[in-house]
GUNUDREN-360904 format. One record per atom (N, C-alpha, C): residue in one letter; atom name; z, x, y. Coordinates in pm, whole numbers. Example, Ala and Ser with C-alpha at 12.3 -4.5 7.8 and 13.67 -1.06 7.14 Angstrom:
! GUNUDREN-360904
<pt><r>a</r><a>N</a><c3>780</c3><c1>1319</c1><c2>-569</c2></pt>
<pt><r>a</r><a>CA</a><c3>780</c3><c1>1230</c1><c2>-450</c2></pt>
<pt><r>a</r><a>C</a><c3>780</c3><c1>1320</c1><c2>-330</c2></pt>
<pt><r>s</r><a>N</a><c3>708</c3><c1>1285</c1><c2>-225</c2></pt>
<pt><r>s</r><a>CA</a><c3>714</c3><c1>1367</c1><c2>-106</c2></pt>
<pt><r>s</r><a>C</a><c3>787</c3><c1>1290</c1><c2>3</c2></pt>
This chain:
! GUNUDREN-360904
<pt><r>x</r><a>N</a><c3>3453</c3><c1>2</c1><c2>1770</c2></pt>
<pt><r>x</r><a>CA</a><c3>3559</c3><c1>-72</c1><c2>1704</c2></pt>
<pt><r>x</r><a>C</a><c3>3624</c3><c1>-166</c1><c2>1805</c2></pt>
<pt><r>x</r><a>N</a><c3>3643</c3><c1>-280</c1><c2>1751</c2></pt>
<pt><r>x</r><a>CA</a><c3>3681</c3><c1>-404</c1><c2>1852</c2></pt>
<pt><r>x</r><a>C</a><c3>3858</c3><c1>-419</c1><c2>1835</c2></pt>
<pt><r>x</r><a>N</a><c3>3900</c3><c1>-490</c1><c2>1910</c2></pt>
<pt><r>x</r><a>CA</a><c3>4059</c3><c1>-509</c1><c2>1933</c2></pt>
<pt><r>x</r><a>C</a><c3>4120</c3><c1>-655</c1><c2>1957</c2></pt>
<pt><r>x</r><a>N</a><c3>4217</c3><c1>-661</c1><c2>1957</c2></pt>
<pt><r>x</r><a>CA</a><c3>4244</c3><c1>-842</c1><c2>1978</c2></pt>
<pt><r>x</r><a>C</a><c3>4266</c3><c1>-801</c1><c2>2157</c2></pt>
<pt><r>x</r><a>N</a><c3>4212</c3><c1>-930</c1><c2>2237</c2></pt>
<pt><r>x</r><a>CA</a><c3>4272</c3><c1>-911</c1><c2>2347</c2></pt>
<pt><r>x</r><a>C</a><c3>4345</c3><c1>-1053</c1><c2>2442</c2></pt>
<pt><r>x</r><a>N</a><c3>4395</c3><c1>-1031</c1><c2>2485</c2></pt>
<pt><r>x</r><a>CA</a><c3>4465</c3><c1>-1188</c1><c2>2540</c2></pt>
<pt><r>x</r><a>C</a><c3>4338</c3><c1>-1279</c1><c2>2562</c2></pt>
<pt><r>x</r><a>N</a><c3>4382</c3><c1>-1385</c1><c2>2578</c2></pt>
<pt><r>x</r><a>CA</a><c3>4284</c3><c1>-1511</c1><c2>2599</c2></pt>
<pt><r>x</r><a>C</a><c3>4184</c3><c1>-1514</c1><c2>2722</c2></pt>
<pt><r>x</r><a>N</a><c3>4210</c3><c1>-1446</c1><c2>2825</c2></pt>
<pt><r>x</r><a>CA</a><c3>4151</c3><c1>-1472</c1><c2>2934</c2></pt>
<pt><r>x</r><a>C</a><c3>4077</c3><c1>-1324</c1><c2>2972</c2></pt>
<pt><r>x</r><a>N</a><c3>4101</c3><c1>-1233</c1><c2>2892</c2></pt>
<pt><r>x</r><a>CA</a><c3>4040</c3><c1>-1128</c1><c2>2908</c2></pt>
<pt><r>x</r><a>C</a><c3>3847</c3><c1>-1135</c1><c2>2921</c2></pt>
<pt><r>x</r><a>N</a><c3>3808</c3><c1>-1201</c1><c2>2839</c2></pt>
<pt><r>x</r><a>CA</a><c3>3607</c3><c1>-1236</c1><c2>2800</c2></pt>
<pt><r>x</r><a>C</a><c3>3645</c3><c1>-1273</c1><c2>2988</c2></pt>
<pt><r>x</r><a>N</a><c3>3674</c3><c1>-1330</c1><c2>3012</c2></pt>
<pt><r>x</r><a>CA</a><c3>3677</c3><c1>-1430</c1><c2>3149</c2></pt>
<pt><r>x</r><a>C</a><c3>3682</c3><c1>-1277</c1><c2>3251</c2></pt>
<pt><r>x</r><a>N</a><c3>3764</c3><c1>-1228</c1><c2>3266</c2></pt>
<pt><r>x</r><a>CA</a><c3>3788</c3><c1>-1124</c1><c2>3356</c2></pt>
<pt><r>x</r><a>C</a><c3>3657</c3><c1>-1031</c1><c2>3335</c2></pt>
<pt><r>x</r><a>N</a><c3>3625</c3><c1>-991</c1><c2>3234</c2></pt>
<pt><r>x</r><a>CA</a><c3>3474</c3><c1>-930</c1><c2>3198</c2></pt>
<pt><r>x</r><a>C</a><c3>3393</c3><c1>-976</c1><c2>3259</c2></pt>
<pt><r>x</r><a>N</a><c3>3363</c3><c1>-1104</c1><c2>3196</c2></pt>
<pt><r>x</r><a>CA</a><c3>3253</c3><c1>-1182</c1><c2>3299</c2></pt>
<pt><r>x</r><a>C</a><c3>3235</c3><c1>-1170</c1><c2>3507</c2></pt>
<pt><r>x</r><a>N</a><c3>3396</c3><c1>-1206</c1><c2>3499</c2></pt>
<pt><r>x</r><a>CA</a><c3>3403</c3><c1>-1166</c1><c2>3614</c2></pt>
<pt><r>x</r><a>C</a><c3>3333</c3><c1>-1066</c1><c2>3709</c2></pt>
<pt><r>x</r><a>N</a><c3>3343</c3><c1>-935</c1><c2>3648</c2></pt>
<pt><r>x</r><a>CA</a><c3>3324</c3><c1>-789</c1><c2>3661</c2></pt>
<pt><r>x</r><a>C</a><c3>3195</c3><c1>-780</c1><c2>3645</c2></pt>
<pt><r>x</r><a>N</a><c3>3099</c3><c1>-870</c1><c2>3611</c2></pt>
<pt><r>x</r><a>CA</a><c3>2962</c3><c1>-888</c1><c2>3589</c2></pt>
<pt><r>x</r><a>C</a><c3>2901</c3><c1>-790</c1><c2>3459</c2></pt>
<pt><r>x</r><a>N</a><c3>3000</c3><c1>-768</c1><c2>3388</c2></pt>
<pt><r>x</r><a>CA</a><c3>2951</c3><c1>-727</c1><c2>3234</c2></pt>
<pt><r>x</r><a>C</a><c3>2924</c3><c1>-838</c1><c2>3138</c2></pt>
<pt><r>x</r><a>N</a><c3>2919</c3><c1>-872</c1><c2>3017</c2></pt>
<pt><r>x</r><a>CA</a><c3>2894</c3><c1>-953</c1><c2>2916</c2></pt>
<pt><r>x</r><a>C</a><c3>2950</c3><c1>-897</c1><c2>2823</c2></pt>
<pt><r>x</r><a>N</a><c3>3092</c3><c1>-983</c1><c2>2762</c2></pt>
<pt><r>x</r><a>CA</a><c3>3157</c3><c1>-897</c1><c2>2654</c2></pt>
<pt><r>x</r><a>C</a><c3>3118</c3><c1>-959</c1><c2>2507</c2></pt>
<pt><r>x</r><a>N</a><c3>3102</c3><c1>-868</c1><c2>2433</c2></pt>
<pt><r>x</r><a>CA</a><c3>3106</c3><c1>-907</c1><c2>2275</c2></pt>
<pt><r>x</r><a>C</a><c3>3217</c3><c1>-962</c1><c2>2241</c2></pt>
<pt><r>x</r><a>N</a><c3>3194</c3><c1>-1130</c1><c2>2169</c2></pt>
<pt><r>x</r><a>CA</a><c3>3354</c3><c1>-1167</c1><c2>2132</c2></pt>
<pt><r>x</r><a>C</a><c3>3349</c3><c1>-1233</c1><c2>2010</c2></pt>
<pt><r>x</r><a>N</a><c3>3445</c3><c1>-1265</c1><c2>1937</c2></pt>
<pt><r>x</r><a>CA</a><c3>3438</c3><c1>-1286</c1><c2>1796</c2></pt>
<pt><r>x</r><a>C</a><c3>3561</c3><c1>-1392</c1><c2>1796</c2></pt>
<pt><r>x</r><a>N</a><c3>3574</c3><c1>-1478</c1><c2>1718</c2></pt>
<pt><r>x</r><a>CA</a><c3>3703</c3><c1>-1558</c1><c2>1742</c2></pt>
<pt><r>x</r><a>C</a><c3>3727</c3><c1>-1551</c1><c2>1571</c2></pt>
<pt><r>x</r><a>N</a><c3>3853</c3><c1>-1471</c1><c2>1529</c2></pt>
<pt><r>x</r><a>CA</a><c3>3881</c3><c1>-1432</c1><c2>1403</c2></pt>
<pt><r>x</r><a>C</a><c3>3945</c3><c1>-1561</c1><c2>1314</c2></pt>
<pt><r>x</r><a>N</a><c3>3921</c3><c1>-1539</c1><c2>1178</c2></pt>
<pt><r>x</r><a>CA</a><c3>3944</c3><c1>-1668</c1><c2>1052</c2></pt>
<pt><r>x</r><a>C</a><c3>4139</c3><c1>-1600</c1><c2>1105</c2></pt>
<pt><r>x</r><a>N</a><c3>4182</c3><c1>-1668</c1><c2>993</c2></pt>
<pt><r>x</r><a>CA</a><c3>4373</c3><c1>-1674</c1><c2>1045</c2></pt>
<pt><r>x</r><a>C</a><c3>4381</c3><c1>-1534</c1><c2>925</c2></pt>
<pt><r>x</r><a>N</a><c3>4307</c3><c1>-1499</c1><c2>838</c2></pt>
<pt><r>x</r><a>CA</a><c3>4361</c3><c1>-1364</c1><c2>780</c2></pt>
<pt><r>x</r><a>C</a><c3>4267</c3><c1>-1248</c1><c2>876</c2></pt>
<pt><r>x</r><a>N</a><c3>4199</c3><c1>-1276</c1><c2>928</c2></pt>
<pt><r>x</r><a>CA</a><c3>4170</c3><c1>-1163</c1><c2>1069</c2></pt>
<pt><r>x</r><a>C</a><c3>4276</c3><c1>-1147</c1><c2>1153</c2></pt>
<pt><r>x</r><a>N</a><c3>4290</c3><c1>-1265</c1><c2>1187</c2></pt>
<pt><r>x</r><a>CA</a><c3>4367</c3><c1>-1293</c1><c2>1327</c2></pt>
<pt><r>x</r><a>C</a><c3>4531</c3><c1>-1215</c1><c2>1295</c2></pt>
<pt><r>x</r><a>N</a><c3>4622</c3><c1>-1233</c1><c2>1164</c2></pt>
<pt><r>x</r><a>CA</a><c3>4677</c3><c1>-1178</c1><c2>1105</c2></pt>
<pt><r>x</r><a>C</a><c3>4698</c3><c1>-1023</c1><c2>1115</c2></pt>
<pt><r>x</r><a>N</a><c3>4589</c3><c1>-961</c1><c2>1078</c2></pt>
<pt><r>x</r><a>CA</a><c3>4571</c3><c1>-874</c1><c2>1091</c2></pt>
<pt><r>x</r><a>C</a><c3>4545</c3><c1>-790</c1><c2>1192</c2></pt>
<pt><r>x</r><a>N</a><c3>4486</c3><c1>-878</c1><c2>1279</c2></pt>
<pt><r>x</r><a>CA</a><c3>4435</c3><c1>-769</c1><c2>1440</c2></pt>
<pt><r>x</r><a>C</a><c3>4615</c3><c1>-784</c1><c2>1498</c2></pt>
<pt><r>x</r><a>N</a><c3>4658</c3><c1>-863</c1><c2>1485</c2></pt>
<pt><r>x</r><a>CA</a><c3>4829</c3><c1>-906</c1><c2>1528</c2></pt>
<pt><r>x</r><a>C</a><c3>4896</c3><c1>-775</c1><c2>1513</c2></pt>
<pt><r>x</r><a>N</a><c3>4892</c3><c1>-714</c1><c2>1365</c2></pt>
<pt><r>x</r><a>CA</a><c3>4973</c3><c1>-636</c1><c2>1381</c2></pt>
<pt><r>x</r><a>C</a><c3>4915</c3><c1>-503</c1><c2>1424</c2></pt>
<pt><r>x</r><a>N</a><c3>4785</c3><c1>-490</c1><c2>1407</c2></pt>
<pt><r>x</r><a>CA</a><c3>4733</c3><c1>-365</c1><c2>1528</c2></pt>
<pt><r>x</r><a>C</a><c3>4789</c3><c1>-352</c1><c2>1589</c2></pt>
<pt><r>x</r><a>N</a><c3>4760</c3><c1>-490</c1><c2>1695</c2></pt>
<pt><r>x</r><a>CA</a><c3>4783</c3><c1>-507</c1><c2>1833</c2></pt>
<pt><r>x</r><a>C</a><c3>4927</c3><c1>-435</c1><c2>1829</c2></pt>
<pt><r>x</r><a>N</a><c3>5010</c3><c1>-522</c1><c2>1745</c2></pt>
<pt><r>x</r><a>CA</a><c3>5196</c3><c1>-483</c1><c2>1769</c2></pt>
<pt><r>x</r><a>C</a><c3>5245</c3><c1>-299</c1><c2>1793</c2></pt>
<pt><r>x</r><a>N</a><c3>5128</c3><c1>-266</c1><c2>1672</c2></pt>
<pt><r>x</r><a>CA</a><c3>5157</c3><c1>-87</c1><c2>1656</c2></pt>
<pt><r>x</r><a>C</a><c3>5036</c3><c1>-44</c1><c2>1805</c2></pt>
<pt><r>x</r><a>N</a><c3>4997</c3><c1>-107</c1><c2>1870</c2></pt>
<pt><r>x</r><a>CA</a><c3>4886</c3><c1>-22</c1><c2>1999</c2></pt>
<pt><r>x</r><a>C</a><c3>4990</c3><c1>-69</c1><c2>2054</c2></pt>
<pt><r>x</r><a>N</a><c3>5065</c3><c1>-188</c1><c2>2079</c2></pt>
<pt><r>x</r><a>CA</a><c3>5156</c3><c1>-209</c1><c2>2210</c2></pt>
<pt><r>x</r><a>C</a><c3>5274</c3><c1>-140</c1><c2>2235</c2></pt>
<pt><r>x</r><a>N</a><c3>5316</c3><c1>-102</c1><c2>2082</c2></pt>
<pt><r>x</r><a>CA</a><c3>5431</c3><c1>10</c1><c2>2108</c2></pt>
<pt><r>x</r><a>C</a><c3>5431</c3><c1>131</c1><c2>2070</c2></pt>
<pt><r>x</r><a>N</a><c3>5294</c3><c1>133</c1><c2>2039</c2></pt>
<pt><r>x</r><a>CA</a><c3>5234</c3><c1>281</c1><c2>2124</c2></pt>
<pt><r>x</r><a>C</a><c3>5249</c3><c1>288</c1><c2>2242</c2></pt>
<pt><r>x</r><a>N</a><c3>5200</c3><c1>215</c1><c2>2346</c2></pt>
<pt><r>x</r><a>CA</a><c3>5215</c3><c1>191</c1><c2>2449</c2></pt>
<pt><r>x</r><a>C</a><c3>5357</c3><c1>199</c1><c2>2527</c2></pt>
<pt><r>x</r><a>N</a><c3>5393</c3><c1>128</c1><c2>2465</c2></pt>
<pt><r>x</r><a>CA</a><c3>5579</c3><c1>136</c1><c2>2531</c2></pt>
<pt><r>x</r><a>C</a><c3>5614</c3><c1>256</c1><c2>2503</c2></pt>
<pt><r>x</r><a>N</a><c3>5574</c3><c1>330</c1><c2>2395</c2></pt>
<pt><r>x</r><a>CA</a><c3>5666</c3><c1>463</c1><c2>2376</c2></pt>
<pt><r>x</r><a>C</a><c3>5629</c3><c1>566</c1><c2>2445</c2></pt>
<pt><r>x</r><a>N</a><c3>5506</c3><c1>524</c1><c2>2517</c2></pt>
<pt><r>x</r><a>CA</a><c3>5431</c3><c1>658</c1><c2>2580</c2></pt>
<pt><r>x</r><a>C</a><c3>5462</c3><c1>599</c1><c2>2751</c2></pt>
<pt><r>x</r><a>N</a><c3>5477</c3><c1>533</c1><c2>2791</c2></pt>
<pt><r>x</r><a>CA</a><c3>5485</c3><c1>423</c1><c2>2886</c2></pt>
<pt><r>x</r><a>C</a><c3>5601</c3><c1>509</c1><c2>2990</c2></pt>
<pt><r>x</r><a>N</a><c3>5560</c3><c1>585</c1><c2>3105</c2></pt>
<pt><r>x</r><a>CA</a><c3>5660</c3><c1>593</c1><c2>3240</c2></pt>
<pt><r>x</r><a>C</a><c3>5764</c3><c1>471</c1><c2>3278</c2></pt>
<pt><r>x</r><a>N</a><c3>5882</c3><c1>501</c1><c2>3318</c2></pt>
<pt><r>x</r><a>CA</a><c3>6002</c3><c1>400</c1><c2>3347</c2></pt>
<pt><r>x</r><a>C</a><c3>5934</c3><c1>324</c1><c2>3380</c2></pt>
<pt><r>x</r><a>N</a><c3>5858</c3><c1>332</c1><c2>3489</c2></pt>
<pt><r>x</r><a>CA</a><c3>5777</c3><c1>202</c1><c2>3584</c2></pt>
<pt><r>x</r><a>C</a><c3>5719</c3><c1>65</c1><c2>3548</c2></pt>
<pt><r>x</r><a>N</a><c3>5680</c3><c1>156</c1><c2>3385</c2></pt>
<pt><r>x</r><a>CA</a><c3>5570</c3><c1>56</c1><c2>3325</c2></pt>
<pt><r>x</r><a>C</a><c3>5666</c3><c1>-42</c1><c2>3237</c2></pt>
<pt><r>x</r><a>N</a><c3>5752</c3><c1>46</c1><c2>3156</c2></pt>
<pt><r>x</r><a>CA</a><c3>5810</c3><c1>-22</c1><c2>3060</c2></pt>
<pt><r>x</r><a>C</a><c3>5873</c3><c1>-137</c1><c2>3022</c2></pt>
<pt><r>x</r><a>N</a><c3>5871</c3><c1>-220</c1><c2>3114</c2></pt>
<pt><r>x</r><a>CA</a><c3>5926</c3><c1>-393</c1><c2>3165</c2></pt>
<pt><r>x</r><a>C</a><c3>5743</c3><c1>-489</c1><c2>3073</c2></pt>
<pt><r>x</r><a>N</a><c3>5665</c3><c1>-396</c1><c2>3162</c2></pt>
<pt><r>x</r><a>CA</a><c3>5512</c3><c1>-458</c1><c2>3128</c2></pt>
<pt><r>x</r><a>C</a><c3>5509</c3><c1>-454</c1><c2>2992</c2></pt>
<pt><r>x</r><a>N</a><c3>5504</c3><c1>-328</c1><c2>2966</c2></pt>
<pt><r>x</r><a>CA</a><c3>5501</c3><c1>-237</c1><c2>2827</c2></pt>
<pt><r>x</r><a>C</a><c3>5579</c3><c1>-354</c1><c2>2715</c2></pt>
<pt><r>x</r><a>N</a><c3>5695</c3><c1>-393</c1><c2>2734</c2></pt>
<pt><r>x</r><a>CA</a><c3>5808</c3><c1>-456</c1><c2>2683</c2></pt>
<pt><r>x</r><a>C</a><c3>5760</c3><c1>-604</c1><c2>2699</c2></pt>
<pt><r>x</r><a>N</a><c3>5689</c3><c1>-671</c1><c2>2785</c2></pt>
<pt><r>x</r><a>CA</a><c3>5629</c3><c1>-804</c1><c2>2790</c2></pt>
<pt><r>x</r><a>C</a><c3>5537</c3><c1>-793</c1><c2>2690</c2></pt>
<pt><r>x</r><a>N</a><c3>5396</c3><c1>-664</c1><c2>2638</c2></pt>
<pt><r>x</r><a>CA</a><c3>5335</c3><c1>-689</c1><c2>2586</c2></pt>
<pt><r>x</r><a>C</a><c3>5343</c3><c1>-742</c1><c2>2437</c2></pt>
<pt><r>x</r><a>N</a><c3>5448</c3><c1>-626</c1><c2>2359</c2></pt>
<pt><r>x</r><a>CA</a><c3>5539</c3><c1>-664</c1><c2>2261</c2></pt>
<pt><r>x</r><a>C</a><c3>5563</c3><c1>-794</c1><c2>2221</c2></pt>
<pt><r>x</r><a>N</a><c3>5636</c3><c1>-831</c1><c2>2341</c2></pt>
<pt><r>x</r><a>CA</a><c3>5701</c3><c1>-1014</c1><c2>2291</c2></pt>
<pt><r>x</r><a>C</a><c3>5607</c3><c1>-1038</c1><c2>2268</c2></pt>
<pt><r>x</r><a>N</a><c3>5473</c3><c1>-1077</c1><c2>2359</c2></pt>
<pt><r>x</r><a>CA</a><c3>5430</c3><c1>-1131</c1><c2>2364</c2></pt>
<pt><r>x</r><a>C</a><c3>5332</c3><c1>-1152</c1><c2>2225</c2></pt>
<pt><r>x</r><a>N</a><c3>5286</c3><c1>-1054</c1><c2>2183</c2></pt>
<pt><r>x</r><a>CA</a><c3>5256</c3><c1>-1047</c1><c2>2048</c2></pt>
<pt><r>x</r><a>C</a><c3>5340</c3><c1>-1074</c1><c2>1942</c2></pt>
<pt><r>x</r><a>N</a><c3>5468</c3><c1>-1051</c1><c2>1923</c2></pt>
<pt><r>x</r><a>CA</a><c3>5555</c3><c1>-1083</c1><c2>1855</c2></pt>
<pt><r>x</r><a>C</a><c3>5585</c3><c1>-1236</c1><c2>1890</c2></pt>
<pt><r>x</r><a>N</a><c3>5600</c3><c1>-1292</c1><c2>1985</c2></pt>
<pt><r>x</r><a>CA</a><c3>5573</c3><c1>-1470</c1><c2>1960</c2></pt>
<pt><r>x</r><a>C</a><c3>5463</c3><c1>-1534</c1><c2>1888</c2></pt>
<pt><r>x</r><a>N</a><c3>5333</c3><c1>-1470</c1><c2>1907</c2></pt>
<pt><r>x</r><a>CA</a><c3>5235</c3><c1>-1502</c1><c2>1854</c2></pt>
<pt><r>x</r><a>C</a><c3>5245</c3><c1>-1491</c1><c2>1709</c2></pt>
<pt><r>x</r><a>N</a><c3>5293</c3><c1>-1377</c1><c2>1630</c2></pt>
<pt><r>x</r><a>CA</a><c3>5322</c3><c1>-1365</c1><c2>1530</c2></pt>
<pt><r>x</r><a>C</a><c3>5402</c3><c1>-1476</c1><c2>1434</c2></pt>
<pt><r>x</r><a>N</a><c3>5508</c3><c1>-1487</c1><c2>1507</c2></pt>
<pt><r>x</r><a>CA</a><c3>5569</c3><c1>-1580</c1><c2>1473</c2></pt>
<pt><r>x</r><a>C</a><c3>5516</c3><c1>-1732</c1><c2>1491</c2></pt>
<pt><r>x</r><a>N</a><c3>5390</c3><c1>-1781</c1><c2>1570</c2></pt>
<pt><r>x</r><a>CA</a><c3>5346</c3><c1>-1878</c1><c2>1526</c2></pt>
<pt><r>x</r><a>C</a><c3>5263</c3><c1>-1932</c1><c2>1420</c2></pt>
<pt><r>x</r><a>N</a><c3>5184</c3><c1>-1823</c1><c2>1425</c2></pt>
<pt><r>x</r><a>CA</a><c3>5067</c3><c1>-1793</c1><c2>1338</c2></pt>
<pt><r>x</r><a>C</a><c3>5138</c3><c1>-1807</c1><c2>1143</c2></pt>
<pt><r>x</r><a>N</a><c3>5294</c3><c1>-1758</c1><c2>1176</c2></pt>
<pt><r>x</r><a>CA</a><c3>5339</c3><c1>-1790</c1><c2>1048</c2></pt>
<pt><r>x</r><a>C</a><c3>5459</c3><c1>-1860</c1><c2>1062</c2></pt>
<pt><r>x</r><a>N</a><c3>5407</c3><c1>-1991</c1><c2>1099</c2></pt>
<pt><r>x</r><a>CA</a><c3>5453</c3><c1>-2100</c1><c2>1121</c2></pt>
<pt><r>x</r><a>C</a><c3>5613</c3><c1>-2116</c1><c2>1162</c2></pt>
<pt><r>x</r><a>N</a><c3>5652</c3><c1>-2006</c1><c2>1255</c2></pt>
<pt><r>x</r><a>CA</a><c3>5809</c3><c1>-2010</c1><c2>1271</c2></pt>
<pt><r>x</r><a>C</a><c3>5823</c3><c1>-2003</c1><c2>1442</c2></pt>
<pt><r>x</r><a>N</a><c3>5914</c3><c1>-2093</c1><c2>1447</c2></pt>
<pt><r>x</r><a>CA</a><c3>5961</c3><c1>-2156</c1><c2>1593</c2></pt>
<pt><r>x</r><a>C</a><c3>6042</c3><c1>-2008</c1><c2>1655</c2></pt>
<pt><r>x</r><a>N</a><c3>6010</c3><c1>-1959</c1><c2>1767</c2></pt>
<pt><r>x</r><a>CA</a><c3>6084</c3><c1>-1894</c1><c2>1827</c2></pt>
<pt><r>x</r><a>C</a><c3>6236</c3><c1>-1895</c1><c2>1791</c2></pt>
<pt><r>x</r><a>N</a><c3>6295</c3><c1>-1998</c1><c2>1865</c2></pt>
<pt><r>x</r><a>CA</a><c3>6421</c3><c1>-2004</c1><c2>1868</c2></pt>
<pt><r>x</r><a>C</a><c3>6454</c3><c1>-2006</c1><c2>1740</c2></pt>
<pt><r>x</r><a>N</a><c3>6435</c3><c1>-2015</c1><c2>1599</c2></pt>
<pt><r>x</r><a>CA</a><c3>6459</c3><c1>-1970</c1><c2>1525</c2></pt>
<pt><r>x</r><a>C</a><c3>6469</c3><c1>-1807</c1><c2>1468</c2></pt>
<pt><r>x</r><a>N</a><c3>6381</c3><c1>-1760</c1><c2>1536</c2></pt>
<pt><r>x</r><a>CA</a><c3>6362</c3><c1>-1612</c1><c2>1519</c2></pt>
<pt><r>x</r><a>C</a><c3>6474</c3><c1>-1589</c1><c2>1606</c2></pt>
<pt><r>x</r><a>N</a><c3>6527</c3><c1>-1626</c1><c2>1717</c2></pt>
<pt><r>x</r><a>CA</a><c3>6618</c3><c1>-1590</c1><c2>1796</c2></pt>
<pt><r>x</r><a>C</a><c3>6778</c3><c1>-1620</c1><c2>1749</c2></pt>
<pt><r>x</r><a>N</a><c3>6795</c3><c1>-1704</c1><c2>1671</c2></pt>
<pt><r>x</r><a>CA</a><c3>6868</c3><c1>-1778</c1><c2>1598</c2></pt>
<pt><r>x</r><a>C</a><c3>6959</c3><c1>-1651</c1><c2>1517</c2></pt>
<pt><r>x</r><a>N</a><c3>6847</c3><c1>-1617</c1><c2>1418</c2></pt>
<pt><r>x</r><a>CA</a><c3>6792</c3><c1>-1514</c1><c2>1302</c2></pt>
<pt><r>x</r><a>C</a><c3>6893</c3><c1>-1405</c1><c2>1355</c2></pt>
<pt><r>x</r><a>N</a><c3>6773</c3><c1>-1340</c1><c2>1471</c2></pt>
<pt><r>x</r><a>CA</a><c3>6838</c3><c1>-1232</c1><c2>1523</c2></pt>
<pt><r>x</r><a>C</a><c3>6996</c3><c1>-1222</c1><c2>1584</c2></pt>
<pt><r>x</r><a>N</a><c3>7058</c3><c1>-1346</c1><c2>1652</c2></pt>
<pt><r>x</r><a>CA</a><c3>7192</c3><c1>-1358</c1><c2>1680</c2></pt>
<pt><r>x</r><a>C</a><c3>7259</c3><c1>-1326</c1><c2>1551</c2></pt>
<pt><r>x</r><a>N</a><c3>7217</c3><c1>-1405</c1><c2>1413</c2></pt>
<pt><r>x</r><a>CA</a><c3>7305</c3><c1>-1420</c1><c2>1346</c2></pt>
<pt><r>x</r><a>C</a><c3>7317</c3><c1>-1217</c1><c2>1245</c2></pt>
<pt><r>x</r><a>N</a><c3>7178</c3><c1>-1176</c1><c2>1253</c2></pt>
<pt><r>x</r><a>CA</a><c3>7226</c3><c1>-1067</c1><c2>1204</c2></pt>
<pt><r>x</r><a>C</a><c3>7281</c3><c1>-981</c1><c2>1274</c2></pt>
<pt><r>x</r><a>N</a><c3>7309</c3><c1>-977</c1><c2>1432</c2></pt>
<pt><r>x</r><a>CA</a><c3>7364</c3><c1>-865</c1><c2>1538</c2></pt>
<pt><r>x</r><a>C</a><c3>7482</c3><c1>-901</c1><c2>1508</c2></pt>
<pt><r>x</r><a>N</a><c3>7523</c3><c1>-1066</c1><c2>1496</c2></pt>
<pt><r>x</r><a>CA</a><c3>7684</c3><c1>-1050</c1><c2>1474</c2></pt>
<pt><r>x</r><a>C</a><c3>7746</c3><c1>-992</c1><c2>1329</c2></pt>
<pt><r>x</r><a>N</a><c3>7594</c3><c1>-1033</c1><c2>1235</c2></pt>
<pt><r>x</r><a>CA</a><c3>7712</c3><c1>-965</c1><c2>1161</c2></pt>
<pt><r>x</r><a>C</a><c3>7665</c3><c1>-832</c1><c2>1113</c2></pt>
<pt><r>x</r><a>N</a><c3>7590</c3><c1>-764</c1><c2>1157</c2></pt>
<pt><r>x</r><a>CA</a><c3>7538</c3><c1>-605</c1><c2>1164</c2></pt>
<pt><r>x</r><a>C</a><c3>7546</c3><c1>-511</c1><c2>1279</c2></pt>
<pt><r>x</r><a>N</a><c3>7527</c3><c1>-597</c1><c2>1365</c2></pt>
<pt><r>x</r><a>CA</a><c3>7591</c3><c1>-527</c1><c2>1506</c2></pt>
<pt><r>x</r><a>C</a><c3>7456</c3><c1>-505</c1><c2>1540</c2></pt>
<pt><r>x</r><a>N</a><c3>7453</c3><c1>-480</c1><c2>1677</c2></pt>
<pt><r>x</r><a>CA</a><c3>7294</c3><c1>-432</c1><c2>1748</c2></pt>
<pt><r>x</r><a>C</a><c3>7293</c3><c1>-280</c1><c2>1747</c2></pt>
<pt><r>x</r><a>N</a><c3>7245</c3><c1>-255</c1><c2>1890</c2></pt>
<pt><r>x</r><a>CA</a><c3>7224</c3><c1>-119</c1><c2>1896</c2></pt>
<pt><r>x</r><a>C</a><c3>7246</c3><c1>15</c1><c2>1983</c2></pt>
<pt><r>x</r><a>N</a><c3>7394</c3><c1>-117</c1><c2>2035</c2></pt>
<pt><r>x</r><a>CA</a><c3>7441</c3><c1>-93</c1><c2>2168</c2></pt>
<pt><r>x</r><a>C</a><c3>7515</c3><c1>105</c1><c2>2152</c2></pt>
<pt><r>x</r><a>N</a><c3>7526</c3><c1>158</c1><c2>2010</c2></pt>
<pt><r>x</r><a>CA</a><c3>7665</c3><c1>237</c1><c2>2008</c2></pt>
<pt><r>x</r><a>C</a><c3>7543</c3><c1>359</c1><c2>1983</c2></pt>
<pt><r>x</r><a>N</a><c3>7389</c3><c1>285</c1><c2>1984</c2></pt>
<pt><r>x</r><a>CA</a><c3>7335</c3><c1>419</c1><c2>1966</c2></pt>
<pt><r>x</r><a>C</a><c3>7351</c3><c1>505</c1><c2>1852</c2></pt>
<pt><r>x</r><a>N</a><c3>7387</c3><c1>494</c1><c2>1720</c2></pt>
<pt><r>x</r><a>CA</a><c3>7453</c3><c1>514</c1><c2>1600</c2></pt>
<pt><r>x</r><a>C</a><c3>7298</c3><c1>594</c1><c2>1555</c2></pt>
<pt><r>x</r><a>N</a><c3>7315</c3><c1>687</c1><c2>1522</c2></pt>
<pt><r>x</r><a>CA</a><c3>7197</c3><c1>785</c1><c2>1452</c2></pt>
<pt><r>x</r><a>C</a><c3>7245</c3><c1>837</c1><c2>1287</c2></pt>
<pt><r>x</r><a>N</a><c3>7183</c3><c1>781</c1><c2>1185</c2></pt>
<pt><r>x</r><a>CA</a><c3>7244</c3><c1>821</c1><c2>1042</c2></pt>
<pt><r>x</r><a>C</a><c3>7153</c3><c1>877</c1><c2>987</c2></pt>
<pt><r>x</r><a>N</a><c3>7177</c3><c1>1009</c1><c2>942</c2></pt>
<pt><r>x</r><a>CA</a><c3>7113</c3><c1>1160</c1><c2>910</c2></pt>
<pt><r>x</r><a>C</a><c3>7147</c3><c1>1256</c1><c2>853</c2></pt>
């Protein structure tokens, strides 16, 4: 079973003197391997030692920007978004657990 992987990854393979299998997905693939990716990356973060978790936390965005291009929305709008609902929902600073 295959996975989405950053752009330069086939390249680093090659490198390593293997030959990787690669596929370049239609936009409802690509869609879809996205949000894999999102639930393997924070898998990752949640399992992730202090050390890692900065990396762990880059991988995220980083998929999550992509996301947001792919459906046609400008970052800073998503950032926009998010200001406007912390002010008026509040973030997640108080640690609030409802149960």
């Amino acid at each position: 079973m295959g996975k989405l992987v950053r752009d330069k990854i086939p390249d680093i393979i090659r490198r390593d003197g293997r030959e990787p299998v690669v596929t370049v997905l239609d936009e409802a693939g690509f869609r879809e391997a996205l949000l894999a990716k999102l639930f393997e990356e924070s898998t990752e973060l949640s399992e992730a030692p202090p050390a890692q978790v900065p990396e762990e936390i880059a991988d995220v965005l980083e998929v999550l920007h992509t996301l947001a291009r792919v459906h046609g929305q400008d970052w800073r709008d998503i950032e926009r978004l998010a200001d406007a609902k912390r002010a008026e929902r509040g973030g997640f600073d108080d640690r609030l657990y409802l149960g």
